[in-house]
PAZAPA-4460 file (N, C-alpha, C; in steps of 0.05 Angstrom, whole numbers, plus 32768, in hexadecimal, padded with zeros to 4 digits):
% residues 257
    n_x    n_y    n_z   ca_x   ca_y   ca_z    c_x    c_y    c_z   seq   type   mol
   72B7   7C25   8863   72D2   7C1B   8862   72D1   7BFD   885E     1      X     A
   72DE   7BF4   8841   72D6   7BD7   8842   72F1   7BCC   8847     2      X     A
   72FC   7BBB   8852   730D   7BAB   884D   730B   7B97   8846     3      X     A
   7326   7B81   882F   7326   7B6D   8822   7339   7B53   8837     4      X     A
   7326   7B46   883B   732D   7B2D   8847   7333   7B0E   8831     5      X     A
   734F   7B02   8832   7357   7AED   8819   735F   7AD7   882F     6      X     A
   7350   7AC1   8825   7359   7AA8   882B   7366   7A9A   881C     7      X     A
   7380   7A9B   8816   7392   7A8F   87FA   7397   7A6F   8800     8      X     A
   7388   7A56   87FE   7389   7A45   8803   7397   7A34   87ED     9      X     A
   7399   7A1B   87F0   73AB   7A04   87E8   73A0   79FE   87CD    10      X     A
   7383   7A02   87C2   737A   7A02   87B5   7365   7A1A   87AA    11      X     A
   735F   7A23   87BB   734B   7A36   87B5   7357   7A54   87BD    12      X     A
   7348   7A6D   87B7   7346   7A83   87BB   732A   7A8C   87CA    13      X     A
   732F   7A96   87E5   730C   7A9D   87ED   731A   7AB7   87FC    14      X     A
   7301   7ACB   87EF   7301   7AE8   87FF   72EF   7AF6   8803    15      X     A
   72F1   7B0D   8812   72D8   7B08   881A   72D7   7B2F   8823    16      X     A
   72C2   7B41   8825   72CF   7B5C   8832   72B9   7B5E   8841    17      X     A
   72B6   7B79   885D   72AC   7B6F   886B   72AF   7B9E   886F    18      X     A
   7297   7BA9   8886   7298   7BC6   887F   72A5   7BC5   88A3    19      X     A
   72BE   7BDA   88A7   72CA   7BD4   88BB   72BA   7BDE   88C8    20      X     A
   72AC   7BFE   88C3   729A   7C0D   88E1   7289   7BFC   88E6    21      X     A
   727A   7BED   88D4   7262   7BDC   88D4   726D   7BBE   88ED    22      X     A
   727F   7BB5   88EE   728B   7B9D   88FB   727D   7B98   8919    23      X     A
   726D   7B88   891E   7270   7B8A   8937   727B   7B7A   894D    24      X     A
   7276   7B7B   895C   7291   7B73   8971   727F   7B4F   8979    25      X     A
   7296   7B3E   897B   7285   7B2B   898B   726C   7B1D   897E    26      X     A
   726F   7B28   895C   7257   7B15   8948   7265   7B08   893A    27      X     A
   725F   7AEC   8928   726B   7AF4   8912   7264   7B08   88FD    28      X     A
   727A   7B08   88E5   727B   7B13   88D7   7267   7B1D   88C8    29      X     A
   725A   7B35   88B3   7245   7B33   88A4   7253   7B34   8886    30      X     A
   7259   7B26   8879   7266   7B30   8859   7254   7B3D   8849    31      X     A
   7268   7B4E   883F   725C   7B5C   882F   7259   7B56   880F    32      X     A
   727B   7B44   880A   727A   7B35   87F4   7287   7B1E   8800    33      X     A
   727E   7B04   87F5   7290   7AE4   87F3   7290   7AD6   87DD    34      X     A
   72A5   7AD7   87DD   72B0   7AC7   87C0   72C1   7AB1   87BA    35      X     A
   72C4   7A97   87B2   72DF   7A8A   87B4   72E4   7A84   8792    36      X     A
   7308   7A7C   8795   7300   7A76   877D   731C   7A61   8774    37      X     A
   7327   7A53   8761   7336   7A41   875F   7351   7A5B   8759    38      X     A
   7365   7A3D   875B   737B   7A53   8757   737A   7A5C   8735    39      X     A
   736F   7A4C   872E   7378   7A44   8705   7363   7A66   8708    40      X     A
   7354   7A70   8716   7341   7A88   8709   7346   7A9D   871B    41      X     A
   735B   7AA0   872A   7363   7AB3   873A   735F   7ACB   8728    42      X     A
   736A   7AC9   8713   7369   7AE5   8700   7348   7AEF   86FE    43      X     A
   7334   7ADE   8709   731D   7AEF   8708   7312   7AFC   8720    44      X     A
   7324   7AF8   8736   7327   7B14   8742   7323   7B2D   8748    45      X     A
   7338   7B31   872B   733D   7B4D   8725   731C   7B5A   871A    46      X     A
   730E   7B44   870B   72F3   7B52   8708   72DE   7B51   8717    47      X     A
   72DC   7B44   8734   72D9   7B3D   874D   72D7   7B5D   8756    48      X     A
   72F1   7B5B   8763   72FC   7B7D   8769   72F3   7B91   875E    49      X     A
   72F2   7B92   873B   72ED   7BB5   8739   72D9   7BCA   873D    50      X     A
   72E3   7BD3   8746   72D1   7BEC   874C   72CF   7BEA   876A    51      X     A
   72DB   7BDD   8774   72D2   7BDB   8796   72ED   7BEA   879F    52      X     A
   72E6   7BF2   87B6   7300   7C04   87BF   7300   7BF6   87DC    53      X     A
   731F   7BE9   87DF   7328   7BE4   87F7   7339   7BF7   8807    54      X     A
   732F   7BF3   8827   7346   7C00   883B   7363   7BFD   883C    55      X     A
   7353   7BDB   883E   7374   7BC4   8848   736D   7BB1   883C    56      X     A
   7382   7B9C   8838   7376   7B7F   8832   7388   7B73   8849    57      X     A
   7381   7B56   8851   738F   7B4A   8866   738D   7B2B   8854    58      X     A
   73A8   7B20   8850   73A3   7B08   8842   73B4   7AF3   8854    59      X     A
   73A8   7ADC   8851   73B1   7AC7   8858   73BC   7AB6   8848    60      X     A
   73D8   7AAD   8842   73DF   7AA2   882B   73EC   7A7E   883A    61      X     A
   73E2   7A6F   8829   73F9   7A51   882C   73FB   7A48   8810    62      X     A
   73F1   7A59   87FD   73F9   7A51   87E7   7403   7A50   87D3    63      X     A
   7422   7A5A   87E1   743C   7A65   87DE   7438   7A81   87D2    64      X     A
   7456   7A84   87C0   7463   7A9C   87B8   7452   7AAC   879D    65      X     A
   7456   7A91   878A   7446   7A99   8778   7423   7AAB   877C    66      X     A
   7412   7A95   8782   7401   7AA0   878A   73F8   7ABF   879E    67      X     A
   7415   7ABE   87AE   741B   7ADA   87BD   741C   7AF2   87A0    68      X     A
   7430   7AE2   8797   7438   7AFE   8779   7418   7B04   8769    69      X     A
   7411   7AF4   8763   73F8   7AF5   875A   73E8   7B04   8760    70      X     A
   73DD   7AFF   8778   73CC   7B15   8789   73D0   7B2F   8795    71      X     A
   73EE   7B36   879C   73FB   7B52   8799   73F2   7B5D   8782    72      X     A
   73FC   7B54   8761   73F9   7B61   8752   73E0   7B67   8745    73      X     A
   73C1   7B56   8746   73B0   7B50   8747   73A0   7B6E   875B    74      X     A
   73AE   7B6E   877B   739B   7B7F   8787   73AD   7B9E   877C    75      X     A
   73C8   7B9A   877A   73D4   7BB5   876D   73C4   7BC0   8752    76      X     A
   73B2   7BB2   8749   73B1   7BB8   872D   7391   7BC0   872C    77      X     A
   7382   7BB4   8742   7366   7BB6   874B   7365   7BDC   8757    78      X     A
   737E   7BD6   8767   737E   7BF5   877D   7399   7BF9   8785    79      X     A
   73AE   7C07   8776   73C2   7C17   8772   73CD   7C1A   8791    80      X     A
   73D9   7C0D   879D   73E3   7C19   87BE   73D1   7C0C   87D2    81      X     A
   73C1   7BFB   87C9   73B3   7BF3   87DF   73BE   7BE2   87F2    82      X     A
   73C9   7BEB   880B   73D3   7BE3   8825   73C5   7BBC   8826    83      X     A
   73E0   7BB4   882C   73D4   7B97   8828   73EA   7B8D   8842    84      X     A
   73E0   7B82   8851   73EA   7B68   886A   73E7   7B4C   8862    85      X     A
   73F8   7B43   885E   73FA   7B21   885E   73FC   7B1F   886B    86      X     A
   73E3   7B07   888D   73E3   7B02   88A3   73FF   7AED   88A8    87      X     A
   740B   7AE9   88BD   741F   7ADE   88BC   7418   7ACD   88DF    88      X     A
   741F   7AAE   88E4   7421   7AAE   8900   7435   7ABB   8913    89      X     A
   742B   7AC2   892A   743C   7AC9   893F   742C   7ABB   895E    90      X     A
   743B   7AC5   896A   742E   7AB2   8985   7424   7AC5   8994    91      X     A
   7417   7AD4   898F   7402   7AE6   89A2   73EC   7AFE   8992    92      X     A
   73DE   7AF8   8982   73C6   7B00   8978   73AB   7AFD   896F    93      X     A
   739F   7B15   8979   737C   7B1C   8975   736C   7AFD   8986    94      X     A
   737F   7B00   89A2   736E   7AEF   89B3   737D   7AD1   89B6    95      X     A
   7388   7AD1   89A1   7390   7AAE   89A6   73B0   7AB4   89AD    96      X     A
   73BA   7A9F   89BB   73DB   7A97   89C7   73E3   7A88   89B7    97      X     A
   73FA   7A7F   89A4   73FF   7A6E   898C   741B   7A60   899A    98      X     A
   740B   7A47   89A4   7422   7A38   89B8   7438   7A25   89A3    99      X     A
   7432   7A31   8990   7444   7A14   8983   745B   7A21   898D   100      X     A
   7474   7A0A   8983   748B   7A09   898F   749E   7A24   8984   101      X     A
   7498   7A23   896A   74A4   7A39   8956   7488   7A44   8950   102      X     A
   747A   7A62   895E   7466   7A67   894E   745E   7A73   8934   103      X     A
   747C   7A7A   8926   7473   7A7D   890A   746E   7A69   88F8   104      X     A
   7478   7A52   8904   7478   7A3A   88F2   7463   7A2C   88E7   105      X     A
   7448   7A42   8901   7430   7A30   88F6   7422   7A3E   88E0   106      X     A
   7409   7A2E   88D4   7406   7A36   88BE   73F8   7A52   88C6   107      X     A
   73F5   7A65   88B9   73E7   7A7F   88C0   73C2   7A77   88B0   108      X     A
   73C1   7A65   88A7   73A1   7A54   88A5   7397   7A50   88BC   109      X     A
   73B0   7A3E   88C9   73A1   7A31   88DA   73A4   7A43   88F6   110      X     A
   73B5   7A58   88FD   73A5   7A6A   890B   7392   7A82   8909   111      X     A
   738A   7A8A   88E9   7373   7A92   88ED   7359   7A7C   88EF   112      X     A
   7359   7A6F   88E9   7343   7A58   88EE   733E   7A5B   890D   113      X     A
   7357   7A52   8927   734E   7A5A   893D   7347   7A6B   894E   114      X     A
   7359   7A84   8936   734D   7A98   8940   732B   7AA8   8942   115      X     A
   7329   7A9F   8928   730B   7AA1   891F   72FB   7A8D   8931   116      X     A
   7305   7A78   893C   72F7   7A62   894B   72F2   7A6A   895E   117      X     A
   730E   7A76   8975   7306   7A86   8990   72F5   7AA1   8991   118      X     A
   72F3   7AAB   8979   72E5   7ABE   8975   72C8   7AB7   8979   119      X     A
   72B8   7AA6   8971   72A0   7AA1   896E   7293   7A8B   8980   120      X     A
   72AA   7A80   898E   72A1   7A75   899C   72B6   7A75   89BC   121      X     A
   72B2   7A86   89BD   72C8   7A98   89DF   72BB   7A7E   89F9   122      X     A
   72DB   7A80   8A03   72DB   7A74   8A19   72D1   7A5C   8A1C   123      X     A
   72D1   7A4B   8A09   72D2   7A31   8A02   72E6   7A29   89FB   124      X     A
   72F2   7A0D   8A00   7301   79FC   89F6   7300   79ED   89E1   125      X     A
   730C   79F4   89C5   7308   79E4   89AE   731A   79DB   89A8   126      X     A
   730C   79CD   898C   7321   79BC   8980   7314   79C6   8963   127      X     A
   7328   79CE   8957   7328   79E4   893B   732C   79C7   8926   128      X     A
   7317   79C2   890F   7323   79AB   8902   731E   79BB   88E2   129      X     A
   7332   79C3   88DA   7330   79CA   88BC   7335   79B7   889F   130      X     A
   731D   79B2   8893   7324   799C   8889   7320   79A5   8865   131      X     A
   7345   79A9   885D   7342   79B3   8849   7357   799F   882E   132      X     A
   7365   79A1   881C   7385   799E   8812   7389   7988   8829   133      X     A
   738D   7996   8847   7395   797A   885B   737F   7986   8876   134      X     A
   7382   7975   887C   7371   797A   8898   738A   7985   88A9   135      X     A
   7379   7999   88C6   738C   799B   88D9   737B   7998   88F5   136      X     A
   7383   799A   88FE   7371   7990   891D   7374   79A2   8935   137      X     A
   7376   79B6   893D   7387   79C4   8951   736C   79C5   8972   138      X     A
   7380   79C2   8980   7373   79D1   89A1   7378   79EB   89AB   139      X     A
   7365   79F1   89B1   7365   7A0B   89B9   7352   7A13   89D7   140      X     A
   7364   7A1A   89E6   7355   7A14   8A07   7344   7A31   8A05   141      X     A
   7338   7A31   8A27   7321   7A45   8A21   7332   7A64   8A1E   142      X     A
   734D   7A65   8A2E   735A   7A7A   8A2C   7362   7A8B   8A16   143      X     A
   7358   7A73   89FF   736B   7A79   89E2   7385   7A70   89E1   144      X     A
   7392   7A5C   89EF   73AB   7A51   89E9   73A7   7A39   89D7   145      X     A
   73B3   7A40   89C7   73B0   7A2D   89AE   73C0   7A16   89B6   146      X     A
   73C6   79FA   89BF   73D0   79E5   89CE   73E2   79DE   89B6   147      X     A
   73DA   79DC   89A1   73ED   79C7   898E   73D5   79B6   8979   148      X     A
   73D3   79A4   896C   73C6   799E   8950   73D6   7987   8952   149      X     A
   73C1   797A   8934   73C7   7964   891F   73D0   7966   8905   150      X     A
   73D6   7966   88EF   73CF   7967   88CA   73CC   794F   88C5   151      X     A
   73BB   7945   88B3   73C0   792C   889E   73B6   7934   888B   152      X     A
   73B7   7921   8876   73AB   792A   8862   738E   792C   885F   153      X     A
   7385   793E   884A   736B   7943   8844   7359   792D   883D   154      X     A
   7341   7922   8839   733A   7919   8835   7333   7908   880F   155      X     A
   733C   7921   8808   733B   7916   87EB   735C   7919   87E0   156      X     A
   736B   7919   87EF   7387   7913   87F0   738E   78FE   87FC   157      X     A
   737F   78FA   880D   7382   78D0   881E   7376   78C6   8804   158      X     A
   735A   78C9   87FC   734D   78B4   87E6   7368   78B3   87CF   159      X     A
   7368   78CD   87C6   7379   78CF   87AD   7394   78BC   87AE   160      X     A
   73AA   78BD   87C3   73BD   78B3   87C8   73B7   7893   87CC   161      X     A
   739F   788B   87CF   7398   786C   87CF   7397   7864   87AF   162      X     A
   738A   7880   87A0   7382   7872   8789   739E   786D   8774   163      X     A
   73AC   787F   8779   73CE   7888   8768   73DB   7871   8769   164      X     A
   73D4   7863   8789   73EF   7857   878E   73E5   7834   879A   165      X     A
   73D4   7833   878C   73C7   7815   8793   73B7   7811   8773   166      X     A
   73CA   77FF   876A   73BD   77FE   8746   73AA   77F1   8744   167      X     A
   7397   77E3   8755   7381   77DA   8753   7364   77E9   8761   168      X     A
   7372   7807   8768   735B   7814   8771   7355   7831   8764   169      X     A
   7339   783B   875C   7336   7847   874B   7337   785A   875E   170      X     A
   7332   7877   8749   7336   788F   8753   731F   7896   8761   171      X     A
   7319   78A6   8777   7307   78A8   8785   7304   78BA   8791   172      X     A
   72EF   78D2   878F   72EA   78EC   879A   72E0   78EC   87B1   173      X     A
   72EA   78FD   87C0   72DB   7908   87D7   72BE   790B   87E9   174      X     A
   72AE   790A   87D2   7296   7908   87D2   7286   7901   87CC   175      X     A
   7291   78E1   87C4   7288   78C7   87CF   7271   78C3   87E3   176      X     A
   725A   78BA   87DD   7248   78B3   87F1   7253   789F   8803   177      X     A
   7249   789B   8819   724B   787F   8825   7238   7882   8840   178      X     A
   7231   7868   8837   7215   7867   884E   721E   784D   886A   179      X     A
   7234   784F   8864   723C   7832   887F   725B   7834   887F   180      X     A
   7268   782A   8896   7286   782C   889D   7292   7813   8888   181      X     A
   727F   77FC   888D   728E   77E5   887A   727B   77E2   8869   182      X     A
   729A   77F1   884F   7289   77EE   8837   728B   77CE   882A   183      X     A
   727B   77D4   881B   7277   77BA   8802   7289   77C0   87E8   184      X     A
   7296   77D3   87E0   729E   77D5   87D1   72B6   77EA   87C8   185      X     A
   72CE   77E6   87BC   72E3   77F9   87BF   72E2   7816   87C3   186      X     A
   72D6   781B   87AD   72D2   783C   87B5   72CB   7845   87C9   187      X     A
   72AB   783A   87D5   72A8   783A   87EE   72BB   7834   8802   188      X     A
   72CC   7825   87FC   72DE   7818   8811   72F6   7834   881F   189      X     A
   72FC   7837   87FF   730B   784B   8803   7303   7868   8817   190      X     A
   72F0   7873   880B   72E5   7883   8813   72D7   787E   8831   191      X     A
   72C7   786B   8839   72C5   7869   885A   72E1   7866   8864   192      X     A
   72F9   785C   885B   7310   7860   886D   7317   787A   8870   193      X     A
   7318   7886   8861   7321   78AA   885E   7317   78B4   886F   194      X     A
   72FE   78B7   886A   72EA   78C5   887D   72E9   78C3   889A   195      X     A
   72EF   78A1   88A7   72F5   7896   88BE   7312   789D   88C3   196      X     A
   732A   78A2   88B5   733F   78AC   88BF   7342   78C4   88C8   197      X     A
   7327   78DC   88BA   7327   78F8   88BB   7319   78FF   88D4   198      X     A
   7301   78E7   88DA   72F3   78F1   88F0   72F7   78DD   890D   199      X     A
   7305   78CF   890B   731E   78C9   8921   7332   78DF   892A   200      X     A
   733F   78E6   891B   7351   78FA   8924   733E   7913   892E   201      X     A
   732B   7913   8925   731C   792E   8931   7315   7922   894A   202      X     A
   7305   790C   8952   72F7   7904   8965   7317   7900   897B   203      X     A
   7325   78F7   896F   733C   78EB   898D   7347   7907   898A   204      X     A
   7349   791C   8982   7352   7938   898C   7339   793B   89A2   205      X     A
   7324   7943   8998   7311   794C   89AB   7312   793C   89CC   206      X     A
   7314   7923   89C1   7314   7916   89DE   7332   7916   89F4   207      X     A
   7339   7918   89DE   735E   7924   89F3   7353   793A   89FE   208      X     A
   7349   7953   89EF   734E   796E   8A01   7335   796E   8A0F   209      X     A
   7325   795D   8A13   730B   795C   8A24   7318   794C   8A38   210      X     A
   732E   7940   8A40   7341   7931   8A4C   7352   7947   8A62   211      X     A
   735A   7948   8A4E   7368   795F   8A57   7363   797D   8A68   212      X     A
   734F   7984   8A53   733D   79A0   8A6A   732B   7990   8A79   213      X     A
   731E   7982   8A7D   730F   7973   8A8C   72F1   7984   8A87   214      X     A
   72F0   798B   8A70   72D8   7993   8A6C   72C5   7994   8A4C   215      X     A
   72B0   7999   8A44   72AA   7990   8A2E   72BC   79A4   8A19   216      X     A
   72B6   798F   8A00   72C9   799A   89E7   72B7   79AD   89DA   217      X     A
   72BE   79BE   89CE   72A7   79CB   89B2   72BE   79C4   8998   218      X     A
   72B5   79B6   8989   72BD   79A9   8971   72AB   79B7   8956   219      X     A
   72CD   79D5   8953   72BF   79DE   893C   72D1   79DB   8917   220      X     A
   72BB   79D6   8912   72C9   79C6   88EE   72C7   79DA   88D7   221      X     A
   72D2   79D9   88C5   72D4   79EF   88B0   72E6   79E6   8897   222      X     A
   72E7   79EE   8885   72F5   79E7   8866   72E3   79D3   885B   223      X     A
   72EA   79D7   883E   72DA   79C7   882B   72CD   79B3   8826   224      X     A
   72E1   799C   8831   72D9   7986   883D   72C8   797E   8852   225      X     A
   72CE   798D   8863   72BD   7986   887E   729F   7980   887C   226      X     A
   7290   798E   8862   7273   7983   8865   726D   795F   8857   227      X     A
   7287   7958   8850   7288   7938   8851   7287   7928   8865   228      X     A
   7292   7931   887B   729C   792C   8898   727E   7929   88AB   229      X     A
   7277   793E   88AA   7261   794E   88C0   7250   7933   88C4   230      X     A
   7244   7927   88B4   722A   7912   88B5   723C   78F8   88C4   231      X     A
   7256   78F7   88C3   7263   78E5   88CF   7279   78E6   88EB   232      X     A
   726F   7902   88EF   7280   790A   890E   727C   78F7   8929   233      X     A
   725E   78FC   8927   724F   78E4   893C   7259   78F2   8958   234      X     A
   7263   790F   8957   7262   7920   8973   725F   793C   8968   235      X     A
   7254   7950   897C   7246   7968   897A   7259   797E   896D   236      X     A
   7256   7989   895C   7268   799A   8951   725E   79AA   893D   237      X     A
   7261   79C7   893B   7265   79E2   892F   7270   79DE   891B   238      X     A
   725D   79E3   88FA   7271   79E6   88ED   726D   7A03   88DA   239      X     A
   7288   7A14   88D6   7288   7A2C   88CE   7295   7A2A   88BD   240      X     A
   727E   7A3C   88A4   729A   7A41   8888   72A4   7A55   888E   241      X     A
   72B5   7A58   887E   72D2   7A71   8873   72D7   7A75   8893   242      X     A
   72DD   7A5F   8897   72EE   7A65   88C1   730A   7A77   88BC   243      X     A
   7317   7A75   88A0   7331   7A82   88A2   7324   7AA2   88A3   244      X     A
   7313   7AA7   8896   7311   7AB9   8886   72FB   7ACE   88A5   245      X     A
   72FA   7ABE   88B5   72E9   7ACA   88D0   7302   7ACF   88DD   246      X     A
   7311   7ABE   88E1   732D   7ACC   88F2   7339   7ADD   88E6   247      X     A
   733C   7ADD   88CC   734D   7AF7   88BF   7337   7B0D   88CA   248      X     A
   731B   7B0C   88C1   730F   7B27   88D7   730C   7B28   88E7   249      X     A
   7310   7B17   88FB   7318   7B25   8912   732F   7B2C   8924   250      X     A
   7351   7B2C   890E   7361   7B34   8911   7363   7B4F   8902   251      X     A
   734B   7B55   88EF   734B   7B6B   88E8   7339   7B7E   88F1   252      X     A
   7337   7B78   8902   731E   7B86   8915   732F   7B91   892E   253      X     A
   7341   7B7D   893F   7350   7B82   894D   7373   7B92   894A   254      X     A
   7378   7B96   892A   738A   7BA6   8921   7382   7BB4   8909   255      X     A
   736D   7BC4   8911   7365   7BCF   88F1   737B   7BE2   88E7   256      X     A
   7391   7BED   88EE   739F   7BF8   88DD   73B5   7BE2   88D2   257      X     A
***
C-alpha cells in the first residue's frame, strides 16, 4: 500500500511516497520515492507517477488555487478516482495543539513542519525554524502546544528586496559566501546582513522559550535555505529535510483512511 505525500510549496513541488504496512511507529520516515521539482515542471509529474499506484495522496498546498487545479488534474489523469486530502490547519492534530488565535489561519506548512518536529523529536521543547520563500519561526512546548511563531522574509527575498530597491546595489543571491560578519564589500555586506537578520530571529526565539520553559531548547531547522544558515547559528540545532513532508506522514499514519 503506497501512499502519495505533496509538499506544494511557494516555489517548489516536493513529494515523496512512503509503504503504509511497512511505517513504523516512532522512526522517521523510510521513502520509497523523493522528488522535488519547480513549479515551471510540475507537468513532469505526471511521468514521475506512471505506473505507480496510489492508496491516498495527502497534499499540502500554500501555493494557491492554480497550482491546486493543476495537481488534481495531473493526479486524476495519473489514477482515475484516486482519493486525495488536502491537509488543512485545525487546532487539534496527530499530536500537536494549534494555539494560534484563529487556528485555521495558520499556514498548514507550517503545521506540518511541527508536526513532523514533535514527531521526531517527543517531549522536547522546540523551536521549528523553516527557512524557505519566507522564514517562519514557531514554539512548540514538550506537550505539543504549538505557543505562537514569527515570519519574515526569506533570505534571498531580504537580499533581493535590497537589490530592487537601492539603485546602487547589485543583485545578490543567496548563496553568497561570507567568511566574517563585517564585510568589506557590498555584496558581502548585503548578504552578512540577511543572514544575521535570519539567525537572530532564530536565536532570540530559542532564548525566549528557553525563558520561558525554563529549560533547554532543541532548535530544529528545515527548508531550502537553511543549509546557508547552519555554519552561522553559533547554537546547537537539528537540521531536517522535507520537515513538511515528515509531518504530512505522520498525520498519515495517524488517519490512514
Amino acid at each position: 500500500m503506497m501512499q502519495l505525500l505533496i509538499d506544494a510549496g511557494n516555489t517548489r513541488i516536493k513529494w515523496a511516497t512512503f509503504d503504509v504496512d511497512a511505517a513504523p511507529a516512532q522512526l522517521a520516515p523510510v521513502w520509497l520515492h523523493m522528488e522535488s521539482v519547480s513549479h515551471a515542471d510540475l507537468d513532469s509529474l505526471k511521468t514521475s507517477w506512471q505506473g505507480m499506484r496510489f492508496t491516498h495522496a495527502l497534499i499540502s498546498n500554500v501555493a494557491g488555487v492554480s497550482i491546486k487545479e493543476r495537481l488534481t488534474t495531473l493526479l486524476q489523469e495519473v489514477q482515475p478516482g484516486l482519493p486525495v486530502t488536502w491537509f488543512a490547519s485545525q487546532e487539534d492534530i496527530a499530536g500537536l495543539h494549534n494555539g494560534y488565535r484563529n487556528p485555521a489561519q495558520l499556514g498548514c506548512d507550517r503545521l506540518a513542519s511541527m508536526i513532523g518536529a514533535h514527531y521526531l523529536f517527543p517531549q522536547q521543547s522546540l523551536i521549528v525554524a523553516t527557512c524557505g520563500t519566507a522564514t517562519t519561526v514557531d514554539a512548540v512546548t514538550t506537550a505539543g502546544v504549538f505557543k505562537g511563531g514569527m515570519i519574515l522574509p526569506g533570505l534571498k527575498l531580504m537580499a533581493e528586496s535590497l537589490a530592487r530597491n537601492t539603485a546602487q546595489l547589485p543583485q545578490v543571491a543567496e548563496s553568497t559566501d561570507i567568511a566574517k560578519v563585517f564585510a568589506d564589500n557590498t555584496d558581502h555586506a548585503i548578504v552578512s546582513g540577511c543572514i544575521s537578520a535570519q539567525v537572530g530571529a532564530i536565536t532570540r526565539a530559542v532564548a525566549s522559550l528557553e525563558q520561558q520553559e525554563k529549560r533547554a531548547i532543541t532548535c530544529v531547522i528545515s527548508g531550502g535555505a537553511a543549509p546557508y544558515l547552519l555554519a552561522h547559528l553559533g547554537i546547537p540545532h537539528e537540521y531536517v529535510a522535507n520537515l513538511v513532508l515528515t509531518g504530512l506522514f505522520v498525520v498519515a499514519q495517524s488517519s490512514p483512511d
